[in-house]
N, C-alpha and C positions, 0 to 999 in steps of 0.2 A: 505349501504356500511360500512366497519368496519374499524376503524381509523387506525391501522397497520396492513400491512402487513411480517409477519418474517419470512426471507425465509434461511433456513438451506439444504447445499449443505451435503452430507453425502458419505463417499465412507469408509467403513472397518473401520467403529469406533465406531464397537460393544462394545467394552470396554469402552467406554465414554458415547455410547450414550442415557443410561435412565438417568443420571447426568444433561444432555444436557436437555434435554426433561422434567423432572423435574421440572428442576428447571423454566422453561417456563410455563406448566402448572398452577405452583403455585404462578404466579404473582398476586399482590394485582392490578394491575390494568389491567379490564379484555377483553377489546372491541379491539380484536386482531384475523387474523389468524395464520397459521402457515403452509407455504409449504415448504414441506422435498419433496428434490429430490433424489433418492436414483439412484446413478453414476454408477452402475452396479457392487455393491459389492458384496464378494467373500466369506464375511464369514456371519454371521446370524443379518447383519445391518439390511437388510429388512423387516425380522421377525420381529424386535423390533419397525420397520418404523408402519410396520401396526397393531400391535400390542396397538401403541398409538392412530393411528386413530381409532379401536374400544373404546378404554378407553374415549377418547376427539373430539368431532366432529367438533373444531378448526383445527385440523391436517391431511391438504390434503398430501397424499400422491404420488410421480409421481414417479414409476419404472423407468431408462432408459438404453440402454447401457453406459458403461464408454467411457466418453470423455473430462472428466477435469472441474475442479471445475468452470472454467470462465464460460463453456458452461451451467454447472450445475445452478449458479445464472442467468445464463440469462434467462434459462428456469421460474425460480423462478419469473424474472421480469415480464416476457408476463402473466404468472400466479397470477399476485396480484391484489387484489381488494381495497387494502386500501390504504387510501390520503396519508398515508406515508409505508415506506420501511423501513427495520433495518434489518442488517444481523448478523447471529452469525454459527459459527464453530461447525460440530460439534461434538468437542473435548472439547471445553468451554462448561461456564454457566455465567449466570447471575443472580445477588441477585435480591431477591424476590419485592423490589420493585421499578429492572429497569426502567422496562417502567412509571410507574406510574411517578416515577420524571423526567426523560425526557420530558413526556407530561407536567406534571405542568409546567414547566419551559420556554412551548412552546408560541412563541409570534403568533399569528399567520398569521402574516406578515414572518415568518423565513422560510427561503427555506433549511436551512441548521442546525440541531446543533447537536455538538460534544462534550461527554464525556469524564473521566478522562478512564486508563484501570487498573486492578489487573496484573500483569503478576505472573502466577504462576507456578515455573519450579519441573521438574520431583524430583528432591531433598529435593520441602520441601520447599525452600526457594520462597520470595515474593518481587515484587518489584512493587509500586505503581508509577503509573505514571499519573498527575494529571495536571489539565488546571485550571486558572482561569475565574471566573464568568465575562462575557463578551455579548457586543451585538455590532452588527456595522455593515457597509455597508461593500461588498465587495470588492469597491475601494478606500480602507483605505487601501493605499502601507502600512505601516509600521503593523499594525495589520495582514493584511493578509499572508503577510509575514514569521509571526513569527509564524503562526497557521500552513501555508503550508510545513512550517520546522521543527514544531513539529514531534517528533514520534507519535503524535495520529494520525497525518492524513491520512498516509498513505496508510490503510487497511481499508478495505470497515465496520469494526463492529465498534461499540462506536459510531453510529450515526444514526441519523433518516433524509432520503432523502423525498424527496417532489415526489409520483409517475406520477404525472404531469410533473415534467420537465424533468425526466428519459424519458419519454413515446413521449414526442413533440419534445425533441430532439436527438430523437434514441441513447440514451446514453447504450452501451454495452460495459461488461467486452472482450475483445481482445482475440479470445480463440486459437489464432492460436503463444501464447507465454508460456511461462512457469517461466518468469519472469517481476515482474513490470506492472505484470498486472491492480492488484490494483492500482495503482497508477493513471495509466493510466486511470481509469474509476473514479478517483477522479477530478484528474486534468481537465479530458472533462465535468464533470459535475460541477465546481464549477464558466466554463466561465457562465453558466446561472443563478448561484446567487446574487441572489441582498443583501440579506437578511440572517448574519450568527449568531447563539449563540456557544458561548461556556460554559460549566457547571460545575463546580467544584464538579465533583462528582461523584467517579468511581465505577459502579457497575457489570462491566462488566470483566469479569475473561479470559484472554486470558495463556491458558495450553501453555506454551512452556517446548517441550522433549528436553532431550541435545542430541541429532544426530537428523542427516536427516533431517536437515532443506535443505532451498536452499543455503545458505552461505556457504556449505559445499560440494556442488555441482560445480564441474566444467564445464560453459558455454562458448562454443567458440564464442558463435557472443556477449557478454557482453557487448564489448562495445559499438557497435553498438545499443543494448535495451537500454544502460545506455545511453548514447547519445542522440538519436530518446525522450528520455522522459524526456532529458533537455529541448531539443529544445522547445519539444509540453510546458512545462512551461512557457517559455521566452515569445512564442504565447500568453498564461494565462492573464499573467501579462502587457504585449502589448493591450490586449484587453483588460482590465481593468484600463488603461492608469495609469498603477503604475510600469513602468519600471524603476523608481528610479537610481541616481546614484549609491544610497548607494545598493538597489538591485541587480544592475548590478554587484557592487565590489563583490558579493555574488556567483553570479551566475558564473560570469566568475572563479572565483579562485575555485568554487567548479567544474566544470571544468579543471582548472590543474590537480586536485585532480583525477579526472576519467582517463585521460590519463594517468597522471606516476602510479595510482594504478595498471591498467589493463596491462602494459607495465613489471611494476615488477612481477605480478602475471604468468607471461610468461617469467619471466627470465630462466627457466631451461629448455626451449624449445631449437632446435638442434641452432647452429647459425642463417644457413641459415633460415632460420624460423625465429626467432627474429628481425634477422635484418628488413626483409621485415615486420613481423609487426609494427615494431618500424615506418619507412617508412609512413605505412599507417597512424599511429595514428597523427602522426605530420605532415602527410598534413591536419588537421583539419582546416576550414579554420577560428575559431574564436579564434585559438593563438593568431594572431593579436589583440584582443581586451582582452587577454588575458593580454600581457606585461604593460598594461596600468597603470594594478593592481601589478606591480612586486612585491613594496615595502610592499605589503600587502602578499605575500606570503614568511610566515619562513622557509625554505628549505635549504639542501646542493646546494650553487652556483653552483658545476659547473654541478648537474646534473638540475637544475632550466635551468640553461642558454643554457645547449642542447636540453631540451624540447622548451623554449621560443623565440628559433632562431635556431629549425629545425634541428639540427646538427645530424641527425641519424646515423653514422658513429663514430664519436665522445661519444652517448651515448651507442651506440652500445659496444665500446671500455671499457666503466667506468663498463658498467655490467659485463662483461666479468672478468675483474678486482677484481669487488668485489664478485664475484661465486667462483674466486680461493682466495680469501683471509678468505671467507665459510670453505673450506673445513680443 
């Protein structure tokens, strides 16, 4: 068995992809495979897919139709043979000796560790984003916490997964979303850790284009995905018996924050449509637990006090208000 398995989802990124591949091959630490699923790309990805498995016989290659990167990792899962898992983009790379210090670093009680990231945008410009060196149980409310709210956690790369507890707890990226999906497959797999590090040490380069991300994308069930993937947290932290007051002041006000975002993201919708949205959002029914926290949330009063007491009508009223004061 070979200690990692790195599975690279691939769709149309020819123009990245021997950078990607590269820079994997030429790791100093070497007891690794590498499955490239190739999503039923359109321009000459595949050629270069298999082009590496003759150069490197680490690099299995699996053709498939396109059906979206969730589907594409998961494939990647059922396909690994090694005690751990690390995914990478691919549009990234990673320096030459990722892997190597992840593994040193590894306790091997850890079910879980998490590097620092490069972000490196289309302009040239870089922005490092780092963690400190850390060990601890997963039901350390306050540690776990602060890792879950971190920007590294989020996205399935800058970590190495234990494929045992992917595998015993049918743990699968969600492929029937197109948003938060990652997340979703963090959060369901970090209820089985016992065991987490983090590592002060970013080797891992994640390309961000300036267009076409998803932030740029308008999703009508938003809030409902953003919603559904608080909740499944709350569960997390429930089962980890670190619901914390101080977590909860967290949790609920970042919840305010979902509703009036997704609420104003819909202001130039016709009325009727608004209003009914508005409706919807505010019958959530942990408002209530929401007001608890008022004095923790800095906001204009009286659109606070329409979200916090339902008043859809009313806030209905103040947008309307402030679309002609836009103009």
């Amino acid at each position: 068995m070979v200690k990692i398995s790195i599975i690279v989802p691939v769709y149309n990124s020819s123009k990245y992809l021997e950078k990607c591949f590269d820079s994997i091959r030429n790791q100093t630490y070497t007891d690794f495979e590498v499955i490239v699923i190739n999503d039923g790309s359109t321009d000459c990805s595949g050629e270069i897919c298999d082009k590496y498995a003759e150069l490197d016989n680490r690099f299995k290659i699996i053709h498939k139709e396109n059906g979206g990167v969730s589907q594409a990792r998961n494939i990647g899962i059922d396909n690994a043979h090694g005690e751990y898992i690390t995914f990478i983009d691919s549009d990234d790379w990673i320096d030459i000796d990722y892997l190597h210090n992840l593994i040193v670093e590894l306790d091997p009680d850890c079910d879980l560790i998490v590097s620092g990231i490069v972000c490196n945008y289309s302009n040239g410009s870089l922005k490092i984003l780092n963690i400190e060196n850390n060990s601890f149980l997963s039901n350390n409310a306050y540690k776990l916490h602060q890792l879950i709210k971190s920007r590294l956690y989020f996205g399935p790369c800058n970590k190495l997964y234990k494929t045992e507890i992917i595998r015993q707890n049918r743990i699968k990226f969600p492929d029937n979303i197109s948003y938060g999906e990652d997340r979703i497959f963090n959060y369901e797999y970090i209820r089985y850790v016992k065991h987490i590090q983090t590592l002060n040490y970013s080797g891992y380069h994640y390309y961000k284009p300036e267009f076409g991300t998803l932030t740029t994308i308008y999703l009508s069930n938003l809030f409902e995905l953003e919603y559904s993937q608080w909740q499944l947290l709350n569960d997390v932290y429930r089962d980890k018996r670190a619901f914390t007051p101080e977590i909860q002041q967290d949790q609920f006000t970042e919840l305010f924050w979902i509703i009036h975002d997704n609420i104003f993201a819909n202001r130039n919708q016709s009325r009727k449509y608004l209003h009914t949205y508005i409706k919807k959002l505010l019958a959530t029914p942990e408002i209530s637990d929401i007001k608890r926290f008022d004095d923790q949330i800095k906001y204009n009063r009286v659109i606070k006090y329409c979200i916090l007491n339902r008043k859809s009508l009313l806030l209905h009223s103040v947008i309307q208000i402030l679309n002609l004061c836009k103009k």
